[in-house]
C-alpha positions as CSV (number, residue, x, y, z in Angstrom):
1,X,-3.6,39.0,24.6
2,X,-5.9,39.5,21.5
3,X,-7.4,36.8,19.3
4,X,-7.0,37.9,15.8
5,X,-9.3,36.4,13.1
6,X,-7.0,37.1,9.0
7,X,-9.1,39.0,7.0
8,X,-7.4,40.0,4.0
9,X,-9.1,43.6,3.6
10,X,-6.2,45.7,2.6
11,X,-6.6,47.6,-1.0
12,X,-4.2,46.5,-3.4
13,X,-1.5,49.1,-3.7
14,X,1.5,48.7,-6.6
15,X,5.1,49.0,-5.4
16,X,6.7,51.8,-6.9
17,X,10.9,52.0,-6.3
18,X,13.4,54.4,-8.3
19,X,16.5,54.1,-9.2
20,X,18.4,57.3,-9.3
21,X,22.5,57.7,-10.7
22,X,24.7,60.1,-9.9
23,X,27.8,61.5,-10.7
24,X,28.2,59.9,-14.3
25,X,31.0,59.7,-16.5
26,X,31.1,57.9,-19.6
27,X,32.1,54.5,-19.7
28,X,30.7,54.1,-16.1
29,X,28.6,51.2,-15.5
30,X,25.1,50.7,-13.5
31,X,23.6,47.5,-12.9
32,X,20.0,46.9,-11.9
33,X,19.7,43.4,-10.0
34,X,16.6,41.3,-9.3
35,X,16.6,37.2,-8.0
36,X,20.6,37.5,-8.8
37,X,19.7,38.2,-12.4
38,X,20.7,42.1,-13.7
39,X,20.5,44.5,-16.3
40,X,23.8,46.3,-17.1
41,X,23.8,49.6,-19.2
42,X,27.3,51.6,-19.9
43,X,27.0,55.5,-20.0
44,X,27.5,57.2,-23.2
45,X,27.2,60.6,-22.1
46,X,28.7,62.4,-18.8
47,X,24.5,62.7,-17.9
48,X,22.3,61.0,-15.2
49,X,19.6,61.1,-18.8
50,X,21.6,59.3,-20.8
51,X,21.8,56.4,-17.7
52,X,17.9,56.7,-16.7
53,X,17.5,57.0,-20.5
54,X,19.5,53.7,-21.0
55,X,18.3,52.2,-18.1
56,X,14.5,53.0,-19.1
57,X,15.1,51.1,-22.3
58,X,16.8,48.1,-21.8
59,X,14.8,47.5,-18.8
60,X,11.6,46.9,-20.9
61,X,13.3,45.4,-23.7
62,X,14.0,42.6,-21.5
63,X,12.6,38.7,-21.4
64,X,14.3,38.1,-18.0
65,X,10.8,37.7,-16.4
66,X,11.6,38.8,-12.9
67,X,12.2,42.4,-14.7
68,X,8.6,41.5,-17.5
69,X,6.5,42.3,-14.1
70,X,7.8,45.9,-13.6
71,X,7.3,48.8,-15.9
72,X,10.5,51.3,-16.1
73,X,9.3,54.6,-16.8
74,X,12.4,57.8,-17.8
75,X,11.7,60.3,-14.9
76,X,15.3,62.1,-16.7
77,X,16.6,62.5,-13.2
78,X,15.8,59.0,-12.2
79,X,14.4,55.5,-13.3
80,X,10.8,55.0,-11.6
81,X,9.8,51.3,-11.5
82,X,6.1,50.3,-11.3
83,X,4.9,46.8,-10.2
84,X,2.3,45.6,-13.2
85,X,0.1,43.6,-10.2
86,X,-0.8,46.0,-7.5
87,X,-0.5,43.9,-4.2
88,X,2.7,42.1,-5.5
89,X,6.3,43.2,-4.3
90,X,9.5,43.1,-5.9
91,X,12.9,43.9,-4.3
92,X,15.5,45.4,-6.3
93,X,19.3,46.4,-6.1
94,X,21.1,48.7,-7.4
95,X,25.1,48.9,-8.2
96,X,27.6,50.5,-10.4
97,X,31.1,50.7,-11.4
98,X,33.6,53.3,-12.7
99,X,34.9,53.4,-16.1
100,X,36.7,56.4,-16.1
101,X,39.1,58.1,-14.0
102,X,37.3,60.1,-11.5
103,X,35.5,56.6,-9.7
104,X,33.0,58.9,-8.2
105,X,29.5,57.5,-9.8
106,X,26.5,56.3,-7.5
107,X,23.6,54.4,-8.0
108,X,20.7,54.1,-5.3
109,X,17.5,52.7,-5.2
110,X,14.8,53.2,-2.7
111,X,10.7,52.6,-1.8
112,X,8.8,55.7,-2.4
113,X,5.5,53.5,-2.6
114,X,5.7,50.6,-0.3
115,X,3.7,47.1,-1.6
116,X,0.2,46.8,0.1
117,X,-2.9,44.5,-1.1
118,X,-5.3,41.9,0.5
119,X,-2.7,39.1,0.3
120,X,0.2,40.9,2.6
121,X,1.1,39.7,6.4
122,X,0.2,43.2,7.5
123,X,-2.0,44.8,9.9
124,X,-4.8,45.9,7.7
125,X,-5.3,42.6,7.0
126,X,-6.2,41.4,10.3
127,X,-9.1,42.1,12.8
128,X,-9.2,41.8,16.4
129,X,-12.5,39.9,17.3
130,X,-13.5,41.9,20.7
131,X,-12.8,46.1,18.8
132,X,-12.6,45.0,15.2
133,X,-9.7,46.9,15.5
134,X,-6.8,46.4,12.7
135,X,-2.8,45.2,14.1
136,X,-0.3,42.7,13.4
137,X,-0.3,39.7,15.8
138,X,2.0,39.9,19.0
139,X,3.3,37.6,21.4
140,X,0.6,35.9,23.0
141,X,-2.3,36.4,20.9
142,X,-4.0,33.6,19.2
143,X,-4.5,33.6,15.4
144,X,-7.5,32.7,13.1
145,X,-7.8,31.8,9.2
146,X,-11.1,30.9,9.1
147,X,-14.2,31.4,6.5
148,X,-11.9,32.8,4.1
149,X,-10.4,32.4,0.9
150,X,-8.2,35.3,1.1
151,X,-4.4,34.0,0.6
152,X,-1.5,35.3,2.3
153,X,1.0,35.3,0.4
154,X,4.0,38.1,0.9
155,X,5.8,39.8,4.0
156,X,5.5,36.7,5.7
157,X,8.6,37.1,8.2
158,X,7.0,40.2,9.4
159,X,6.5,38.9,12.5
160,X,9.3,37.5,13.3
161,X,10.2,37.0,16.9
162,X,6.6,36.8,17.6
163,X,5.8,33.9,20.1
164,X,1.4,33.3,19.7
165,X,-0.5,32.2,22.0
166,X,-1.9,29.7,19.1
167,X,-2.3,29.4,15.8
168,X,-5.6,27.8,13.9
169,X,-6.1,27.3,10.0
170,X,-9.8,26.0,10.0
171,X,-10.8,23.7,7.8
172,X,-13.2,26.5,6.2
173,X,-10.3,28.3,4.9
174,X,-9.4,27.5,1.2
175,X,-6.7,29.4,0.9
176,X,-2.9,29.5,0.4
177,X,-0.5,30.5,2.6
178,X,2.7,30.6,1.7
179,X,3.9,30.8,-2.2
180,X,5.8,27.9,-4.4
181,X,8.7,27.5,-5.5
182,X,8.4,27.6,-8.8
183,X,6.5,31.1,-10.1
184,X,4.8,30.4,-12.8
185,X,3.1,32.5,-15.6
186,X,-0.1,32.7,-15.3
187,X,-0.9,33.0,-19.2
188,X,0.6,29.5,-19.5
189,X,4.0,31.2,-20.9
190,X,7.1,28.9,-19.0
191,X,9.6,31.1,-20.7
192,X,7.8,33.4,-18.0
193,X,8.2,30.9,-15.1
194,X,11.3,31.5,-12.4
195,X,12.5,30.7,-9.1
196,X,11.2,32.1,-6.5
197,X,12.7,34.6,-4.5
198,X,10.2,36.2,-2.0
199,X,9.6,34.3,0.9
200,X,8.1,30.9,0.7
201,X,7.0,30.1,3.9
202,X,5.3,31.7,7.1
203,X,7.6,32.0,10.1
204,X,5.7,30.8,13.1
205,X,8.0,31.0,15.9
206,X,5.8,30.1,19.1
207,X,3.0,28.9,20.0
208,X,0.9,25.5,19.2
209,X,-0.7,24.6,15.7
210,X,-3.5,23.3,14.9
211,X,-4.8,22.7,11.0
212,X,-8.1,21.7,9.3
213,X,-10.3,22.1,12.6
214,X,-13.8,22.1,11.6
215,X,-15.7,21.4,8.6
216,X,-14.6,22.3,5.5
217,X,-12.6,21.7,2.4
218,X,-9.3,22.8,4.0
219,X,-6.6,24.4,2.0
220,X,-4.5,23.0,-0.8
221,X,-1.3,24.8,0.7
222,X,-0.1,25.9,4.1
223,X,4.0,26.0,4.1
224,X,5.5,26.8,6.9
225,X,8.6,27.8,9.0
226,X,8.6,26.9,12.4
227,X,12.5,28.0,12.9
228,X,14.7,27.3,16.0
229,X,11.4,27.1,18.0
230,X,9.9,23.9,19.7
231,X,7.0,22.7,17.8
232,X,3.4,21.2,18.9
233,X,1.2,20.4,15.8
234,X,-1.3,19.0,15.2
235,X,-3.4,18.3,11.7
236,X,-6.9,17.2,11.4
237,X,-7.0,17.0,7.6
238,X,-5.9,19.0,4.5
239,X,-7.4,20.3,1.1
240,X,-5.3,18.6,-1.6
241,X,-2.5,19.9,-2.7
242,X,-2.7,22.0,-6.7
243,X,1.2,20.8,-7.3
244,X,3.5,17.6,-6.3
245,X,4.1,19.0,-3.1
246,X,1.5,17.9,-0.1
247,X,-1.0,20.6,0.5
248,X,0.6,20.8,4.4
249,X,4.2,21.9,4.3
250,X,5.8,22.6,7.8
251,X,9.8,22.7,8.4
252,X,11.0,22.5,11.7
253,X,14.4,22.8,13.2
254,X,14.1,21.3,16.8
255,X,14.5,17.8,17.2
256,X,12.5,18.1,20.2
257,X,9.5,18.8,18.1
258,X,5.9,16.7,17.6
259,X,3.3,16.6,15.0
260,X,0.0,14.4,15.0
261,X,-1.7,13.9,12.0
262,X,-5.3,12.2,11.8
263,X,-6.1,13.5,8.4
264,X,-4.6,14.8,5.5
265,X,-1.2,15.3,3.9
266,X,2.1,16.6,5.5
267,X,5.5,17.1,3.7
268,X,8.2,17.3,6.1
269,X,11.6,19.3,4.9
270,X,10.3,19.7,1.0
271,X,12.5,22.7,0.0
272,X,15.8,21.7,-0.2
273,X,16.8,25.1,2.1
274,X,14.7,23.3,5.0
275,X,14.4,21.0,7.7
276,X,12.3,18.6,9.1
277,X,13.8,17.4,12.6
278,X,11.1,15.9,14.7
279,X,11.1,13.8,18.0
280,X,7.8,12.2,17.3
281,X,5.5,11.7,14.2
282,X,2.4,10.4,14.7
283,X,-0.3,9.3,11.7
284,X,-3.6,8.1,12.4
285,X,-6.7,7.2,10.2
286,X,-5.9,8.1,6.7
287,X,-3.3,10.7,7.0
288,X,-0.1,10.9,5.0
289,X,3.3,11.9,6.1
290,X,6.3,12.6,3.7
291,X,9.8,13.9,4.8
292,X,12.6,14.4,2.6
293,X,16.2,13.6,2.1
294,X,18.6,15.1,3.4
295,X,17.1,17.3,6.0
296,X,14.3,15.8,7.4
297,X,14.7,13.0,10.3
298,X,12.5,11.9,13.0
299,X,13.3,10.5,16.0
300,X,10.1,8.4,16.1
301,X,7.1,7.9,14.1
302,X,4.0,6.1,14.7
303,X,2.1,4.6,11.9
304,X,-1.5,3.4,12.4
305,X,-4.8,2.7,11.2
306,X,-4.6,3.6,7.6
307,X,-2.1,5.9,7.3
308,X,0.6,6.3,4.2
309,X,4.1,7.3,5.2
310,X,7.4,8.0,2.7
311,X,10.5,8.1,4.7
312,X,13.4,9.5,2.5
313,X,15.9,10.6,5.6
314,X,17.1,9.3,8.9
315,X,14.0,7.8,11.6
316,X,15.5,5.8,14.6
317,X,12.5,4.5,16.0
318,X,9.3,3.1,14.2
319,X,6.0,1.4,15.1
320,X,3.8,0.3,12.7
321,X,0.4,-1.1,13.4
322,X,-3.2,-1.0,11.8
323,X,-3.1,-1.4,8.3
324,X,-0.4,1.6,8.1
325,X,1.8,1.3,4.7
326,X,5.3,2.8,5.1
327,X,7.9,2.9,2.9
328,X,11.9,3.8,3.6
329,X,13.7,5.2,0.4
330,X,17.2,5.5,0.0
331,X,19.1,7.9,2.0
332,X,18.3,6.7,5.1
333,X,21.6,5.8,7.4
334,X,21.0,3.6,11.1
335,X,17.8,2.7,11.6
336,X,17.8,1.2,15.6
337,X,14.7,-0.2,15.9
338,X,11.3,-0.8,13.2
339,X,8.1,-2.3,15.2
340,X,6.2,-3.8,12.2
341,X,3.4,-5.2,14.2
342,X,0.9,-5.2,11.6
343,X,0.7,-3.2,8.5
344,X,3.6,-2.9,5.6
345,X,7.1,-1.9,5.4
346,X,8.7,-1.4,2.1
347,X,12.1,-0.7,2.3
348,X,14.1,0.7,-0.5
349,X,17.3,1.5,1.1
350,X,20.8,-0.5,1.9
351,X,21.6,0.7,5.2
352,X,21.6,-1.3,8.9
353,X,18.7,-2.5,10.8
354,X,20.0,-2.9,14.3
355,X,16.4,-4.8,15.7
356,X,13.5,-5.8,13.3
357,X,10.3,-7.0,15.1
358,X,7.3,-8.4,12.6
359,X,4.3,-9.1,14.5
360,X,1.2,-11.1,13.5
361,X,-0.2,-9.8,10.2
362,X,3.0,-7.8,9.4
363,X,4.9,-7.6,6.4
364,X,8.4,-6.5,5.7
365,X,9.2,-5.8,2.0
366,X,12.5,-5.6,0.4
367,X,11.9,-6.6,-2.9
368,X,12.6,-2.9,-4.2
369,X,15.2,-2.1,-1.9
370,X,18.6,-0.5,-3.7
371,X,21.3,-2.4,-2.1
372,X,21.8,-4.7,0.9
373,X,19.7,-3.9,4.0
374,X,22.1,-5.6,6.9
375,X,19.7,-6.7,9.6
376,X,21.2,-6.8,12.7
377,X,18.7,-8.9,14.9
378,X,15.4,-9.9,13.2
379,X,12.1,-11.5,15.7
380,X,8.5,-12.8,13.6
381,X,5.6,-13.7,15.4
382,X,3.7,-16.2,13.9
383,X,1.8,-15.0,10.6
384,X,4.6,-12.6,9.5
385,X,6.2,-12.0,6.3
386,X,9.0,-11.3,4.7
387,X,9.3,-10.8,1.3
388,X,12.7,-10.5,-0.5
389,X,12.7,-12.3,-3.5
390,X,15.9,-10.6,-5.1
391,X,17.8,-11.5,-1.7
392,X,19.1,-8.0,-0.5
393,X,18.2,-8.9,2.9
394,X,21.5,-9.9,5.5
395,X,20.4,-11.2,8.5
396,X,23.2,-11.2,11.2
397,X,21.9,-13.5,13.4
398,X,19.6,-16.0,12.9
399,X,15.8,-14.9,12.8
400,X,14.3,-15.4,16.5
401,X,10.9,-17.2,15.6
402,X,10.0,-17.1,19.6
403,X,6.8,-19.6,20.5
404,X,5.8,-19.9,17.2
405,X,4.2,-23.6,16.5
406,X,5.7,-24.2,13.1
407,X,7.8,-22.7,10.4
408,X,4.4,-22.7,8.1
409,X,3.2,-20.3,10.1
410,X,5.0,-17.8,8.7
411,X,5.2,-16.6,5.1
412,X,9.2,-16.0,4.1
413,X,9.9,-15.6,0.3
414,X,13.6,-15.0,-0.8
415,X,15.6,-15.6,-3.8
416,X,17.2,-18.5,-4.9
417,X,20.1,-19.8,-3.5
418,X,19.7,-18.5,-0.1
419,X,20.5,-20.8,2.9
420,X,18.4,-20.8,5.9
421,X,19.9,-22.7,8.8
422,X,18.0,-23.1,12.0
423,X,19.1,-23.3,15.1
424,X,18.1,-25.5,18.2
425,X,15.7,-24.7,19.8
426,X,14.2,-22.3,17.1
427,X,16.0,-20.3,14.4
């Protein structure tokens, strides 16, 4: 058991991969494919020259911008490809296909210089606090970004598997881990800009998490993937975040997991390819929490103090108290039970309610919400509100005011047209 403090003090080294034909005939194809997009060139002579030849020249000829970043060199018996950024990877496939009668053409490509840099999940790049000694974490050990601005950006599945015996981002490290989706040009060209295909997020597959310990401006974006493991997190506050996405991004695929945010800004399920299946959510003081249709549900979140909360997928239980604000979009199917005890709920949605409980000093808003919400069974405590002027509420039964002294004690705006009809004794 080692605790292992990131570093980031590998030199940068450029990828360098070949591609290397065989066997040519004319009229036989080869293909050269990065992020599923390829360059194609036919042979014109039975050479490997006239493919590497080819190959050389329509690679740099190209605008796909996945290709812009490598430089294609003619090596006669083979294509050598260069990364233009030392410390960033590229992966690379090669293919072919026979256009004449002897079908015996090949195509390979392979690593002769493997990527390497400051910004890798490798063990240069880490230091073991007791020996100084370099090595990639293993199961057990416990993990440090701290006092750094170093980013970690690529090979981050290599330790896959690995279950830590912790796992701390301080709050005095500024930088990224993880990359975003979009890859954007950094000259400002977005004819340059492309999906991303390299890994996004860091697998972290065991062990506990904590974020934005410490003092510190915290980093603007920590994504990652938590897997099929059982998740504890926990997040004391967050840099903010340099795109639309919140600066914390974590995906998690056990519904058994938890997360506990005092501070900062969490996006739960953000990439479309992810989830976000939590059993309990918890926001406290001025935190934010986020999660994301379709794949992103919670079995029950807590909302207090002053804590913001968007929920765009499935949540079965809720409590709201403090001055929380929460607000459930569309795409939401059964809610079972919201605890609005004080704070705001904005509901956007037209799914069921099955119990609605408003407390003293709580709000329920539907004025925004799509469709019908069907509310199921619905109890106010004196000084609650409802707010529904554009009538999309449906109240199965009839609203269960308990020991309340009068109707003015609450504040209950709908649309016009609605009938209220109370019952004896109460609603």
């Amino acid at each position: 058991m080692a605790t292992l403090l990131w570093r980031g003090d590998a030199l940068a080294v450029a990828q360098i991969d070949t591609l290397t034909p065989a066997n040519v005939g004319i009229g036989d194809t080869f293909t050269a494919t990065i992020n599923g997009k390829s360059i194609t060139v036919t042979a014109t002579a039975a050479t490997v020259a006239n493919v590497t030849g080819l190959m050389t020249t329509a690679w740099n000829a190209t605008e796909i911008p996945e290709f812009a970043e490598v430089t294609a060199s003619d090596s006669t018996t083979h294509v050598t490809l260069t990364a233009d950024t030392a410390g960033k990877p590229f992966t690379v496939t090669a293919t072919e296909a026979d256009g004449d009668a002897s079908d015996d053409q090949t195509f390979s490509q392979a690593t002769t210089t493997a990527n390497a840099g400051p910004n890798v999940l490798a063990a240069a790049n880490f230091r073991d606090i007791s020996d100084d000694s370099m090595g990639l974490p293993t199961s057990g050990d416990f993990v440090h970004f701290k006092d750094s601005s170093v980013s970690m950006l690529y090979a981050l599945e290599a330790i896959s598997g690995v279950d830590l015996g912790g796992l701390h981002i301080w709050a005095s490290y500024t930088g990224s881990i993880g990359l975003p989706r979009l890859n954007e040009d950094q000259d400002g060209g977005a004819e340059l800009d492309y999906d991303e295909y390299r890994p996004l997020a860091l697998l972290h597959e065991g062990g506990p998490l904590f974020i934005g310990e410490g003092s510190g401006a915290g980093s603007g974006r920590i994504k990652l993937d938590t897997a099929t493991y059982i998740c504890t997190a926990i997040v004391y506050k967050t840099g903010s975040s340099p795109d639309d996405n919140y600066a914390v991004q974590i995906d998690s695929y056990k519904n058994t997991s938890t997360l506990m945010i005092y501070e900062g800004e969490v996006d739960l399920g953000a990439d479309p390819m992810d989830d976000g299946l939590w059993a309990t959510v918890t926001v406290k003081g001025n935190g934010k929490v986020r999660t994301h249709y379709p794949r992103a549900e919670i079995t029950t979140l807590t909302a207090g103090e002053n804590a913001i909360c968007e929920i765009y997928d499935d949540c079965t239980t809720t409590w709201v108290t403090g001055s929380a604000d929460v607000t459930f979009g569309p795409g939401i199917a059964t809610q079972t039970v919201i605890h609005c005890l004080s704070g705001t709920i904005r509901h956007l949605g037209d799914n069921t309610i099955t119990t609605l409980h408003i407390g003293v000093g709580g709000a329920f808003d539907a004025s925004n919400a799509m469709g019908t919400l069907v509310i199921t069974n619905c109890t106010c405590a004196a000084g609650a509100a409802i707010v529904d002027p554009n009538n999309r509420t449906n109240f199965s039964n009839p609203i269960d005011v308990g020991d309340a002294d009068a109707f003015t004690d609450f504040s209950f705006q709908f649309g016009p047209g609605r009938n209220i009809t109370p019952a004896a004794p109460g609603w």
